[in-house]
C-alpha positions in Angstrom: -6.6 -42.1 -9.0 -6.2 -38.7 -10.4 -9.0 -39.3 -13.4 -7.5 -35.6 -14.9 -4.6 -36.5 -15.5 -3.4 -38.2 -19.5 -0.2 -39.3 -18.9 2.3 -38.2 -22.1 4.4 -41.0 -24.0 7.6 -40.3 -21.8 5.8 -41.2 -18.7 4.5 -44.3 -20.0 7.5 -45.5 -21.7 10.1 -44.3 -18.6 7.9 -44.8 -15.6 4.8 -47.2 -16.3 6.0 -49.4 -18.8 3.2 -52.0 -17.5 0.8 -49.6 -18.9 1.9 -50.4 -22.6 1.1 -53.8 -22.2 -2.6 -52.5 -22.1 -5.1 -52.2 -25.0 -5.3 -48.3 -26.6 -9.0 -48.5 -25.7 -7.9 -49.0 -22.0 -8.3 -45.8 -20.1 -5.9 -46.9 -17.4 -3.2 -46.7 -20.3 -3.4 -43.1 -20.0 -4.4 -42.2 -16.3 -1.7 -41.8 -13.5 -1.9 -44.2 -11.0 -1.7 -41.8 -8.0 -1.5 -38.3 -7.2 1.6 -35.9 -5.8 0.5 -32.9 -4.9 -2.7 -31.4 -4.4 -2.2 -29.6 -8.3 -2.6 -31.6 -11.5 -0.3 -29.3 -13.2 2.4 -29.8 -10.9 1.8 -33.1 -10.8 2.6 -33.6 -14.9 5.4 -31.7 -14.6 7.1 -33.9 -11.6 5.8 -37.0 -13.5 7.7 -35.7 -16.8 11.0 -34.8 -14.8 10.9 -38.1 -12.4 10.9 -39.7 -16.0 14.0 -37.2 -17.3 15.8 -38.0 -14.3 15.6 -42.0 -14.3 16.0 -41.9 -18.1 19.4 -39.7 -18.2 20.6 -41.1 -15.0 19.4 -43.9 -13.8 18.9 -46.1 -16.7 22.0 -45.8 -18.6 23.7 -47.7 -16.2 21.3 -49.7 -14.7 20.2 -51.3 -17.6 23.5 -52.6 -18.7 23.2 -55.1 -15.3 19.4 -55.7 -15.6 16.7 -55.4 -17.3 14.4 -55.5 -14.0 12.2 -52.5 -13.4 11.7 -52.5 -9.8 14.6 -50.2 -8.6 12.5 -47.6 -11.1 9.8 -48.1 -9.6 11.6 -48.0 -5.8 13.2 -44.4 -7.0 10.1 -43.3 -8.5 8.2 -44.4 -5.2 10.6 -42.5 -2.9 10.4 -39.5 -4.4 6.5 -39.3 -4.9 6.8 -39.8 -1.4 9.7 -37.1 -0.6 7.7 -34.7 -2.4 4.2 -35.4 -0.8 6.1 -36.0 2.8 7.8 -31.6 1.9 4.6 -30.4 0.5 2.2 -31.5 4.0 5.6 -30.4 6.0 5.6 -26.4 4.3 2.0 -26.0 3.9 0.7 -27.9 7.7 4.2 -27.0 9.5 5.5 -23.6 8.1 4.6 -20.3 9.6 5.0 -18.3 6.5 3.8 -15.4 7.8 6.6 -15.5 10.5 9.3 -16.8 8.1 8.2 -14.2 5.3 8.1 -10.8 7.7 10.1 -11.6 10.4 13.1 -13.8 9.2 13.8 -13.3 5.6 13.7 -8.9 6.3 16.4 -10.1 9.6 18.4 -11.6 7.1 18.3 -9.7 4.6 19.1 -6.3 6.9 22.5 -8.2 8.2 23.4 -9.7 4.5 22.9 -5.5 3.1 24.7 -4.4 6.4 27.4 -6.6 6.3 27.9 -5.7 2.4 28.5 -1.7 3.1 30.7 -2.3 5.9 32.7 -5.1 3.8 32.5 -2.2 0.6 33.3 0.5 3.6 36.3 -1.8 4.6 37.8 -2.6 1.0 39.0 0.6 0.7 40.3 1.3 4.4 43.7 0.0 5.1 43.2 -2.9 6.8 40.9 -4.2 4.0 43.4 -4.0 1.6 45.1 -7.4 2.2 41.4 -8.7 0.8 41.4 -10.0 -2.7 38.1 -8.8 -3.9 34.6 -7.2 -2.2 33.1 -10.8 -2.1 36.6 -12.3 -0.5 36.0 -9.7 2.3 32.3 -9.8 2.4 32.6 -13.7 2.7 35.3 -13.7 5.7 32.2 -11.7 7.0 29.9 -14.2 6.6 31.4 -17.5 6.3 29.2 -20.8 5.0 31.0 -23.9 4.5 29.9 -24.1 1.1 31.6 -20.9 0.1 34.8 -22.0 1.2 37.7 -22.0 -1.5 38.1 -25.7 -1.7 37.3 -27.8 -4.4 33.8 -29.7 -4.1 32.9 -27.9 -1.0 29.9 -26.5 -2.3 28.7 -30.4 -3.4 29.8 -31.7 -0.3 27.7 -29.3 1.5 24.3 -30.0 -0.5 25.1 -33.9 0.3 24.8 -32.8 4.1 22.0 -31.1 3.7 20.3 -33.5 1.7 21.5 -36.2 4.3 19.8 -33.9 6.9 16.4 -33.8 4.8 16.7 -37.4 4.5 16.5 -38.4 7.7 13.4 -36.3 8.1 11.4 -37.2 5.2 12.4 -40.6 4.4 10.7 -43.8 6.3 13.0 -45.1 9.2 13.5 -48.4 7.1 14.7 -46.5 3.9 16.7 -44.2 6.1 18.8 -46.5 7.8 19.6 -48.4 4.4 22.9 -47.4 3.3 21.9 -48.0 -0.7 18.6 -46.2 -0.6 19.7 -43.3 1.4 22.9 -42.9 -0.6 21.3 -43.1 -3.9 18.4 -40.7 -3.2 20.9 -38.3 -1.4 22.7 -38.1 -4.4 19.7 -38.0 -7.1 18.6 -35.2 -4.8 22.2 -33.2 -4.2 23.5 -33.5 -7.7 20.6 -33.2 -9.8 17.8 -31.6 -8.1 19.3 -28.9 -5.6 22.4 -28.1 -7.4 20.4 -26.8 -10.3 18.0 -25.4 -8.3 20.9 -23.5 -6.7 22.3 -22.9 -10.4 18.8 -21.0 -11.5 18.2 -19.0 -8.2 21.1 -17.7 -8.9 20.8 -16.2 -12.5 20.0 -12.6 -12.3 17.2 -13.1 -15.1 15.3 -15.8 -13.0 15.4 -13.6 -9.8 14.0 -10.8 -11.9 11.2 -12.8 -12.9 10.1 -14.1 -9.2 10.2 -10.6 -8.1 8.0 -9.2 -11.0 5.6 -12.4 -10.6 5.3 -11.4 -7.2 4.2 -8.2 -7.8 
């Protein structure tokens, strides 16, 4: 029992409407049942967007077949677990001292090489059949996602979040069509796609970079 924790109104009417049936005077009204992570901070703030997600996406059309709350509770189980399951994987698992000064600077050399000799190219003759800088700096570095084709770039976060899946997820969950389906495309569409969509502003890159300073 995380006895820190005061669940907010959202959580209680989205994720643990049990709770309501409680007196006011009952502390259990207003304590999380379980922890997520070892941070009560983070912990709020998955509680408060589990309960965004299953109210904006999950409910509206699961409510007009039932009124049963135990596929909320499933989702909301699976994920607490998903995100427990990543968190021991990344902080037990994860050489980060290897990943951080070894592999990201390898990568990042090739991605700034491969830039100068695609900006290099553009203007040499046989770069000129190339639409753009990024068209030849992509023919460079091909990714299935960046492919011109329409929903390639979905299709590709529903293979990676199929490959995630089958890591994270308990072998009975996994090899259920409905569960594994549902969650891979809670977790595509709606978690990494927007994930992708902020890491890729300018502004919130600016701000990682002076955070870690």
């Amino acid at each position: 029992m995380n006895t820190n924790l005061s669940l907010r109104p959202l959580h209680l009417r989205i994720l643990f409407p049990h709770l309501l049936t409680l007196s006011k005077s009952n502390p259990k009204r207003y304590k999380a049942p379980k922890d997520i992570t070892h941070s009560k901070a983070i912990d709020l703030e998955l509680y408060t967007y589990f309960a965004l997600l299953l109210r904006d996406f999950i409910h509206p059309w699961y409510r007009m077949v039932t009124t049963d709350e135990d596929l909320s509770a499933e989702i909301l189980d699976i994920l607490i677990l998903l995100v427990q399951k990543l968190e021991k994987r990344l902080s037990e698992e994860v050489d980060w001292t290897e990943l951080i000064l070894v592999d990201l600077p390898q990568l990042l050399s090739i991605h700034y090489s491969d830039y100068r000799q695609a900006k290099k190219r553009i203007h040499m003759d046989h770069g000129s059949g190339s639409e753009s800088l990024a068209h030849l700096f992509h023919g460079m570095q091909p990714h299935f996602a960046l492919e011109p084709i329409e929903n390639r770039e979905q299709e590709y976060l529903r293979l990676l979040t199929e490959s995630l899946l089958k890591i994270l997820l308990q072998p009975k969950e996994c090899q259920s069509d409905c569960v594994r389906h549902l969650v891979r495309e809670i977790l595509s569409n709606l978690v990494l796609s927007n994930l992708i969509e902020a890491l890729s502003e300018p502004y919130t890159i600016h701000m990682i970079v002076c955070k870690v300073k």
